[in-house]
C-alpha positions in Angstrom: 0.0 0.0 0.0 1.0 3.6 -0.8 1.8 5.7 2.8 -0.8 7.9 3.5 1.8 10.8 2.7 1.5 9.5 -0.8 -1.9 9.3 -0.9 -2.2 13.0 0.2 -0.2 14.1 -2.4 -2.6 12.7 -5.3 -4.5 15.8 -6.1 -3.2 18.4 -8.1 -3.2 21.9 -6.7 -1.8 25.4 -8.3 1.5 24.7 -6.6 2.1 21.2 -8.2 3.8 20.8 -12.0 1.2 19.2 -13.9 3.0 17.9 -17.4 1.1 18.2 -20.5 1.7 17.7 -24.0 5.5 16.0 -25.2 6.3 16.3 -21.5 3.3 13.8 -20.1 3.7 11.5 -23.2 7.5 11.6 -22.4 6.2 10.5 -18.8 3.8 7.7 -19.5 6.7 6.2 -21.8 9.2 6.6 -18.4 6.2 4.8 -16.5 5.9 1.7 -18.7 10.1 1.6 -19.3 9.7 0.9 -15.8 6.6 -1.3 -14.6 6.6 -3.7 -18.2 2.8 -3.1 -19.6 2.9 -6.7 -20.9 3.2 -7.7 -16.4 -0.3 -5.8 -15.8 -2.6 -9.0 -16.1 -5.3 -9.7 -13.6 -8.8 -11.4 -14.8 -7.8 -12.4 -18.3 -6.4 -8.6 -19.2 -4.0 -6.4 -19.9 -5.2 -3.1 -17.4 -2.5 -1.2 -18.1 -4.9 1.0 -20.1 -7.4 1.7 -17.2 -4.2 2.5 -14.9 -3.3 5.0 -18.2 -6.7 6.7 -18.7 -6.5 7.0 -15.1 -3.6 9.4 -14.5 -4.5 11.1 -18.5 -8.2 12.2 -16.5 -6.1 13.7 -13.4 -3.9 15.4 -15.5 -6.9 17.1 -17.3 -10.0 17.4 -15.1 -8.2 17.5 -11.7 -9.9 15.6 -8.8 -11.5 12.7 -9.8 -14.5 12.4 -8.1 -15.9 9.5 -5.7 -11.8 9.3 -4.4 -11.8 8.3 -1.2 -9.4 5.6 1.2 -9.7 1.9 -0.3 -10.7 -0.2 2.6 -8.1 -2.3 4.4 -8.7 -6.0 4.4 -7.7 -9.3 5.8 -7.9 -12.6 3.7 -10.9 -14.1 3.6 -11.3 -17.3 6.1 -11.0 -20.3 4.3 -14.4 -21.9 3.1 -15.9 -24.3 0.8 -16.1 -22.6 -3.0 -18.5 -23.3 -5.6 -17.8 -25.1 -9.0 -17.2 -21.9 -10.3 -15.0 -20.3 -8.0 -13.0 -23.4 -8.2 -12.5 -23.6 -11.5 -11.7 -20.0 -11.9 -9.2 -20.4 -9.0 -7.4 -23.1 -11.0 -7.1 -21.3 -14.2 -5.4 -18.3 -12.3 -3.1 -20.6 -10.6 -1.6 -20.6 -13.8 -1.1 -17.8 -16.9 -3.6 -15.1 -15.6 -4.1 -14.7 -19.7 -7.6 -17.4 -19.7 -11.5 -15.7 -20.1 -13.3 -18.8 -18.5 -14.5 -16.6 -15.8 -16.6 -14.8 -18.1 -18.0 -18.1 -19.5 -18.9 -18.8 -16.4 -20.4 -15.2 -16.1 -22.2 -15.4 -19.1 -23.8 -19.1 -17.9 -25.5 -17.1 -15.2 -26.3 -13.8 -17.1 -29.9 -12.9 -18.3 -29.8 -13.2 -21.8 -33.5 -12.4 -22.4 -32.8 -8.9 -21.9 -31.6 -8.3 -25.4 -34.0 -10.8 -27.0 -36.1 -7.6 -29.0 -32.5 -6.7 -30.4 -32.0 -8.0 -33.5 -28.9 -9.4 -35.5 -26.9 -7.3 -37.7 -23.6 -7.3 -39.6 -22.4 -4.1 -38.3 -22.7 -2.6 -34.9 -22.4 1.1 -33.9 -22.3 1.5 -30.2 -23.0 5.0 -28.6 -23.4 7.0 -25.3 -25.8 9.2 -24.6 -23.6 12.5 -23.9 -22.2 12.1 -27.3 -25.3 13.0 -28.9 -25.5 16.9 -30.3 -28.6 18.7 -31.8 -29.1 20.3 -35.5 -32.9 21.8 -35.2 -35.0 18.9 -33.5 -32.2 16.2 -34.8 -30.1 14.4 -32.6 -27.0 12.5 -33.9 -23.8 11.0 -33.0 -21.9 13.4 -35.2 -19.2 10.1 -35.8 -20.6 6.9 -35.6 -24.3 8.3 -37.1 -22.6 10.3 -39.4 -20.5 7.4 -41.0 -24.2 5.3 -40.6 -25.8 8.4 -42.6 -22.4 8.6 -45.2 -22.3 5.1 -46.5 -24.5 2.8 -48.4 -26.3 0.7 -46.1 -25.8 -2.8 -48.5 -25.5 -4.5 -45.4 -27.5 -4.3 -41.9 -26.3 -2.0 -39.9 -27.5 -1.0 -36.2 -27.3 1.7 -33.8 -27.3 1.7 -30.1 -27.1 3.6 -27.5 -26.9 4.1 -23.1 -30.4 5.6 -22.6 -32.5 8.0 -24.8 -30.6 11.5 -25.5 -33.7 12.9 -27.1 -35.6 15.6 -25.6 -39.5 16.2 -26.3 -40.3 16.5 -30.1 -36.7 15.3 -31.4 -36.1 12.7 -33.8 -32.4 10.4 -34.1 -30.9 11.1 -37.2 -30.4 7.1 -37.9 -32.5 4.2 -36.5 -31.3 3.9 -32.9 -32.3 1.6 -30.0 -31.9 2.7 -27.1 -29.8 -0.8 -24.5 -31.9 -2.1 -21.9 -31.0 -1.7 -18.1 -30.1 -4.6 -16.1 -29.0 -4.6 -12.0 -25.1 -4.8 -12.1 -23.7 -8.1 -10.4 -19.8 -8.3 -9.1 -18.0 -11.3 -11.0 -15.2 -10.3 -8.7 -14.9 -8.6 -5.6 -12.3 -6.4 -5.4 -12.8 -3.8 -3.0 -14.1 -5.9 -0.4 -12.5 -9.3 -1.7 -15.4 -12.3 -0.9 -12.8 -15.1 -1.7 -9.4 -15.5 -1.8 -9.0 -15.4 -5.5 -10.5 -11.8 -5.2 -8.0 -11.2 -2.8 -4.8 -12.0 -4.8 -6.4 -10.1 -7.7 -6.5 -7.2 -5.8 -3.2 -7.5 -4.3 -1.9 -8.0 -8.1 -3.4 -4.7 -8.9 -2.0 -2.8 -6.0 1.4 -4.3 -6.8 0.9 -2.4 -10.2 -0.6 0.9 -8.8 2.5 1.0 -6.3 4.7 1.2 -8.9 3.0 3.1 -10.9 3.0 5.7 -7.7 6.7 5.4 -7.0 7.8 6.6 -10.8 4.4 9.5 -10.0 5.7 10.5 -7.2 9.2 11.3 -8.1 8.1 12.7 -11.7 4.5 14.2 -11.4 3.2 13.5 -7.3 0.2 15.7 -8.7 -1.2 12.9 -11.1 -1.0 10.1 -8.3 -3.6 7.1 -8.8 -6.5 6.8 -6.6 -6.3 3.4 -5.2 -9.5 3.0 -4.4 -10.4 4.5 -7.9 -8.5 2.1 -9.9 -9.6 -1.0 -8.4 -13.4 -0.1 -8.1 -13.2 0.7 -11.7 -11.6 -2.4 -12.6 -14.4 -4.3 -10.3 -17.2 -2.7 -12.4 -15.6 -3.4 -15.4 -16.0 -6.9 -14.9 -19.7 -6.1 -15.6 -19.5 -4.3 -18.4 -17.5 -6.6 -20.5 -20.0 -9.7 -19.7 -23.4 -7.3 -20.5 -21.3 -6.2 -24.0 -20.1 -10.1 -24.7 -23.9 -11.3 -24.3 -25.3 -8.0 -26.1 -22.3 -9.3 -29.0 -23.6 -12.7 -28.9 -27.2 -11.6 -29.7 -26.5 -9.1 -32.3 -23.1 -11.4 -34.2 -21.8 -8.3 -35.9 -18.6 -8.8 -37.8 -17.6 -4.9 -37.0 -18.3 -2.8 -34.4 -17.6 0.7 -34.7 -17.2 2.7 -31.1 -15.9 6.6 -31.1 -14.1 7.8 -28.0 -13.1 4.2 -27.0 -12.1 5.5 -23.9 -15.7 5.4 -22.5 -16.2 2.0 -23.6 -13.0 0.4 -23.6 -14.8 -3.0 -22.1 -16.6 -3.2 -25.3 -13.2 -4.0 -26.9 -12.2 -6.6 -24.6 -15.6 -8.2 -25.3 -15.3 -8.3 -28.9 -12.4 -9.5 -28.9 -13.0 -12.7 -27.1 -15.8 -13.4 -29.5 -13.4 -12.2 -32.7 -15.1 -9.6 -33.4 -13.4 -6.3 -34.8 -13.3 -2.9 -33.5 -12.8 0.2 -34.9 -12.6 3.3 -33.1 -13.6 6.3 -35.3 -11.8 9.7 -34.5 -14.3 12.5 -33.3 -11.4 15.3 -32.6 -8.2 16.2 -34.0 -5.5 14.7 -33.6 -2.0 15.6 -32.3 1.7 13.9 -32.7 1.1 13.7 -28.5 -2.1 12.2 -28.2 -2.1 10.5 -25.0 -5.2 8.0 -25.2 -4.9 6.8 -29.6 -0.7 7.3 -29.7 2.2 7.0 -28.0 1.5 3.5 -26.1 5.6 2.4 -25.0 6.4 -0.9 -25.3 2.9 -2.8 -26.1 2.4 -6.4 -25.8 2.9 -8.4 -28.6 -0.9 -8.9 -28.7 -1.7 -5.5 -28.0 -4.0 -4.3 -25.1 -7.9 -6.3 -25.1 -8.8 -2.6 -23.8 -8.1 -0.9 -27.0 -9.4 -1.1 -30.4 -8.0 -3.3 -33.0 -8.3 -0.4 -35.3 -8.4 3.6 -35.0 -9.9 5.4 -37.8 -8.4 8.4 -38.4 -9.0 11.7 -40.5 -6.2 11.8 -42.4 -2.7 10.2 -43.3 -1.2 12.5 -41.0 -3.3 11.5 -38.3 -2.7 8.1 -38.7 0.8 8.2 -38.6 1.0 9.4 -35.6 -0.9 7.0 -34.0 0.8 4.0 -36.2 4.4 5.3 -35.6 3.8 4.6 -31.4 1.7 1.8 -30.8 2.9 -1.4 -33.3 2.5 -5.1 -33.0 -1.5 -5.7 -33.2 -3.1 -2.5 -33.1 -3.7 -0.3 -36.4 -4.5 2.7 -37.7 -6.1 3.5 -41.3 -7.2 7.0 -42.9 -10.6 7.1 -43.8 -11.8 10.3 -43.9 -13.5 12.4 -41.1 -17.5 11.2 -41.5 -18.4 13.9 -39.0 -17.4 17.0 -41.2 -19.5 15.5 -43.7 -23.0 15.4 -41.9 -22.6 18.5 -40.2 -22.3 20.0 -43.8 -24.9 18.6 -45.1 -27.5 19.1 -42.3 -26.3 22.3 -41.3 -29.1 24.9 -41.4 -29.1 28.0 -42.5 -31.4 29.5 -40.2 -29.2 28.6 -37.6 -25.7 30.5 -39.0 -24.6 33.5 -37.4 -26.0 35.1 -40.1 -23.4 38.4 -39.7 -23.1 40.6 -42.7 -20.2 40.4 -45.0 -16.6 41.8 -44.3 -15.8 44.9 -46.1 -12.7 46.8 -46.6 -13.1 48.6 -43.7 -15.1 46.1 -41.4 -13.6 45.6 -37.8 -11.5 42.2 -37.2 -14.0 39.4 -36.3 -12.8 37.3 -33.3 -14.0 33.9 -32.6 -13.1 32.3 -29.0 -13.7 28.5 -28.7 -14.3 27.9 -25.1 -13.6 24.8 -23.5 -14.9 22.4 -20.3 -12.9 21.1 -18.0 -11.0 22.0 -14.9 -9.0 25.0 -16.4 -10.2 28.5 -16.3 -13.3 28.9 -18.9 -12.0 32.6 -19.6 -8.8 33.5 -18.2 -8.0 37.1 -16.8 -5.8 38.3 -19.7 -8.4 36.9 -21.8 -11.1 39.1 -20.3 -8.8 41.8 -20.1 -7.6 41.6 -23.7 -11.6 41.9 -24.6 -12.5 45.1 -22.2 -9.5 46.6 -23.8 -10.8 45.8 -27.3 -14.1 45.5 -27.8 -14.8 48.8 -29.6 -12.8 48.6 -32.3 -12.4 44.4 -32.4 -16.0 42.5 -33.1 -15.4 39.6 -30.4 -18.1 36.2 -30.5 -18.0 33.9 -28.1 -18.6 29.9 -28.5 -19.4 26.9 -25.9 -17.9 23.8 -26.2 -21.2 21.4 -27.1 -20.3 19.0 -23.2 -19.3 22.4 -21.9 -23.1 24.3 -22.3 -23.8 24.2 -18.0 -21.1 26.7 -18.1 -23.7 29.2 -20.5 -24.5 31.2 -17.0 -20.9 31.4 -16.2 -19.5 32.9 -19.5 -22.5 35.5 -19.4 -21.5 36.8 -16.0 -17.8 37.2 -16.8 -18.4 38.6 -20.1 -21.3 40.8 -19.3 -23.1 39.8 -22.6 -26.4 37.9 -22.9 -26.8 34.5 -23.2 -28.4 34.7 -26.7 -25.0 36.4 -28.6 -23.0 32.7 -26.6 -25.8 30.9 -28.0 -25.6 32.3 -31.7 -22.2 30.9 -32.1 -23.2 27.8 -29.7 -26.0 26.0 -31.4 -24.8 26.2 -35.3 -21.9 23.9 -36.9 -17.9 24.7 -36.0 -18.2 25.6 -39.5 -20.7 28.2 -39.6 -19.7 30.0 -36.9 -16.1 30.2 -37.8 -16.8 31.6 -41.5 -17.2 34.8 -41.1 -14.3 35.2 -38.9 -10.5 36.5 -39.6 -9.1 35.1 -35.8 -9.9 32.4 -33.7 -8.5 31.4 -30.7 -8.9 29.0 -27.8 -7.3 27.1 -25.1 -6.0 23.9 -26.3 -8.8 22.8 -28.5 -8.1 21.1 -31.6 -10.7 22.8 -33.5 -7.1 24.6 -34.3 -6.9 22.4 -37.1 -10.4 23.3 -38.8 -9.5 27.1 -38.2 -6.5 26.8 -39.7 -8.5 24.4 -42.9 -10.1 27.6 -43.2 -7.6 30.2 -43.4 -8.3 32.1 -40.2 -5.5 33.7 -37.9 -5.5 31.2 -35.2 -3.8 31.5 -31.7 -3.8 29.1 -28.3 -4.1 31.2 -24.4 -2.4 28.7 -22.5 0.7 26.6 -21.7 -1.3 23.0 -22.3 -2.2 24.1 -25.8 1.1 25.4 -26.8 2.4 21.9 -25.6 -0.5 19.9 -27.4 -0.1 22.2 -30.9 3.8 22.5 -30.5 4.5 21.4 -34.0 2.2 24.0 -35.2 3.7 26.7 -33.4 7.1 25.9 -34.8 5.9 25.6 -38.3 4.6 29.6 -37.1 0.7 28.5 -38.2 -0.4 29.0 -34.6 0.1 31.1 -32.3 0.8 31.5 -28.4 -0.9 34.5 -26.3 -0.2 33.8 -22.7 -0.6 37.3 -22.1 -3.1 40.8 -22.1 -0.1 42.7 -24.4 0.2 39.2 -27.0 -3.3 38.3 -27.9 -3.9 42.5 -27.9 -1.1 42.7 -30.8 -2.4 39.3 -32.3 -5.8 40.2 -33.0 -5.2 43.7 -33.9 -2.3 43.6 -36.7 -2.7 43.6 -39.9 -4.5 40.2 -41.0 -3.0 38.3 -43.6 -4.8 37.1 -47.0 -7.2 34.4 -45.7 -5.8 31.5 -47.6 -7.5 28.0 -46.6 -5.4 25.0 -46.3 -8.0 22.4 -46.8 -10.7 23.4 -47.5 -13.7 20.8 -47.8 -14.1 19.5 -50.9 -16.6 21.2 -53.5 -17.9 18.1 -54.5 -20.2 15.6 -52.4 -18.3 12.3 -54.3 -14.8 13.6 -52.9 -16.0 13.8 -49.1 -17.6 10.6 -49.6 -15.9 8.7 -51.6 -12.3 7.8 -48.7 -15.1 7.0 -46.5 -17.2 5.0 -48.4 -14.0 2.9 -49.3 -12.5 2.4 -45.9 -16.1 1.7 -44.4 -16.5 -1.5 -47.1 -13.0 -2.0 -46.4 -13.4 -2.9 -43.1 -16.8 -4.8 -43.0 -17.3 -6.8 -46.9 -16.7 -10.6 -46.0 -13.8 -11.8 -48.0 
């Protein structure tokens, strides 16, 4: 167990170095030189990757919540198992690397649940806070927007964790929404029931302790929760015997997933069953992606918690994530299905709707806010707009998970919620048309500003480390300061040249797309 000293030190605070970008990758490279990924195996899997999203969600929201003191325990008194428990102890006498638990999990699971789902050759499996909202649609701008991009020669079907609609709204594909079931434990691991749970846990901790002894040399602020870890790993247990049933029923030969993160478990079950998953890009992408690249030292097999293959938006993109995690895993360039249904079903009523730029027009400024633990406007932000505002044409835009925080950016701005809103509830597109600058904190909505041909410019520290190849090619730029973003927005602009624009034609957004997606699921 980690001292309590240790423990104490786990959340971040504004005196503790928090690394980010080449700096945290360069970190979680150290971590696995050090601890061996392929030695993290408890219940048939590699959980390096949990351990990994783990310290990646410290680093960027701060306190995790529900962290509190994982209970000490004793070994459980000897006692008479059942058939199961006795089989399961005997296959972890032995490799670690064996699924018959989940057999055995399955034997006792109540299959009925799913029996109104029917079969279907390709799977698309959503959440319900990835939905967004065009008029009274509702999509799944990735996984519904590759549905809604390709031909639908085979069956195809969506699914999602409870209904995301609101009164009077309408999914833009077929969707079912996955029945509830009460959770059951398969293991114990908090409160170990049997001695097998027991040694799991003390496995795990093993792993977590060393993880903690290179964190608290290199980064004490991202310390793992112990009691986070293992509880997570405990529940996870579920979730890949609901998804392995809800995979039996359906027999897809692909399923496609987008922020794997969220539902790594569904990759562990698929893979059991040989199924394939693909894990479709729904940001942009940077050379130190923490979570899609950069994985040190990968089994031979790869992790069961990842994706056997990540779609990405371009070449680019999928080199990176190629170039730093060989051996099974893959990535392939197939187009970005998301920028094609948000131009097609982008309305018109809903844009901006400002009137054209003239000669001598004031410079239009965009600022893409962001969620998360940082600040949503910082000072010298604020202070760069008092200072500004009547000769620069500022506009304001909410991150689509970060729209609680409408009543927050009204009160610091002074401005009503309807001119947030304006630039809120249309496409990235729309809104940053009629712009000449945008700028943001570390948001890679960089890249489609910079597609476009405005001036573009990060706030903060994080995104000059996430964007750091941009900034040395000088096609982004850094304002950390009142004085830099005040001489940024207000120089001369240069001609707006767009450096990929999207396609004029419908065939050539389609077409890469189209191509990967039959790629992936034909039968050979």
């Amino acid at each position: 167990m980690i001292s309590d000293r240790a423990q104490g030190q786990a959340l971040p605070d504004k005196q503790v170095h928090i690394p980010e970008g080449q700096e945290f990758v360069k970190l979680l490279n150290l971590i696995e030189k050090q601890i061996n990924p392929s030695t993290c195996r408890a219940m048939g899997l590699n959980f390096w990757p949990i351990l990994r999203f783990q310290i990646n969600n410290i680093r960027k929201n701060g306190k995790l919540s529900g962290e509190r003191a994982l209970p000490a325990v004793k070994p459980p008194k000897s006692r008479r198992t059942s058939d199961f428990w006795r089989k399961t102890r005997m296959l972890f006498s032995g490799t670690n690397d064996g699924m018959e638990w989940l057999d055995n999990a399955l034997a006792a699971f109540s299959h009925e649940i799913f029996d109104e789902i029917p079969e279907s050759d390709v799977l698309y499996l959503n959440r319900s806070t990835q939905y967004r909202r065009i008029d009274n649609t509702i999509l799944q701008p990735v996984t519904d927007g590759l549905r809604w991009t390709v031909d639908e020669k085979q069956s195809q079907l969506s699914l999602t964790k409870q209904d995301p609609r609101a009164d009077g709204e309408e999914f833009l594909v077929p969707t079912g929404i996955l029945p509830d079931i009460k959770r059951t434990r398969p293991f114990n691991l908090v409160n170990p029931k049997t001695n097998l749970d027991f040694r799991i846990r003390n496995q795990i901790l093993t792993k977590i302790q060393e993880v903690n002894a290179c964190l608290i040399q290199m980064a004490p602020g991202l310390l793992l929760d112990e009691f986070t870890a293992i509880n997570r790993l405990e529940r996870n247990a579920f979730d890949i015997v609901y998804h392995t049933a809800l995979l039996q029923k359906i027999r897809p030969r692909t399923v496609f997933l987008s922020s794997y993160t969220g539902a790594h478990y569904v990759c562990a079950s698929a893979r059991h069953l040989g199924i394939t998953v693909v894990d479709v890009q729904h940001g942009g992408m940077y050379p130190d992606h923490p979570l899609a690249a950069n994985w040190h030292c990968p089994p031979k097999n790869g992790y069961e918690l990842l994706p056997d293959i990540f779609w990405c938006w371009s070449e680019e993109n999928a080199h990176w994530v190629s170039s730093t995690i060989a051996h099974y895993h893959r990535a392939i360039a197939g187009g970005n299905p998301k920028a094609v249904v948000e131009e097609a079903l982008q309305n018109p009523a809903l844009s901006p709707n400002l009137p054209p730029k003239s000669a001598d027009s004031k410079t239009r400024v965009l600022a893409a806010l962001q969620y998360g633990k940082n600040d949503l406007i910082p000072w010298h932000v604020k202070e760069a707009y008092d200072a500004t505002k009547g000769h620069v044409e500022w506009f304001f835009r909410l991150h689509p998970a970060g729209r609680d925080r409408l009543t927050e950016a009204t009160q610091v701005l002074g401005i009503d919620a309807s001119e947030i809103l304006r630039f809120s509830d249309c496409t990235v597109r729309q809104a940053m048309t009629p712009m000449d600058v945008l700028i943001t904190d570390a948001s890679t909505i960089v890249y489609e500003s910079l597609d476009l041909g405005l001036k573009t410019a990060v706030w903060s520290n994080v995104g000059a480390n996430y964007f750091h190849h941009l900034v040395k090619e000088q096609n982004l730029g850094v304002v950390k300061s009142k004085d830099e973003l005040i001489e940024f927005i207000t120089k001369p602009l240069p001609s707006r040249t767009a450096t990929n624009p999207l396609p004029n034609n419908d065939k050539k957004l389609r077409e890469p797309i189209v191509n990967a997606f039959n790629a992936l699921t034909t039968r050979l």
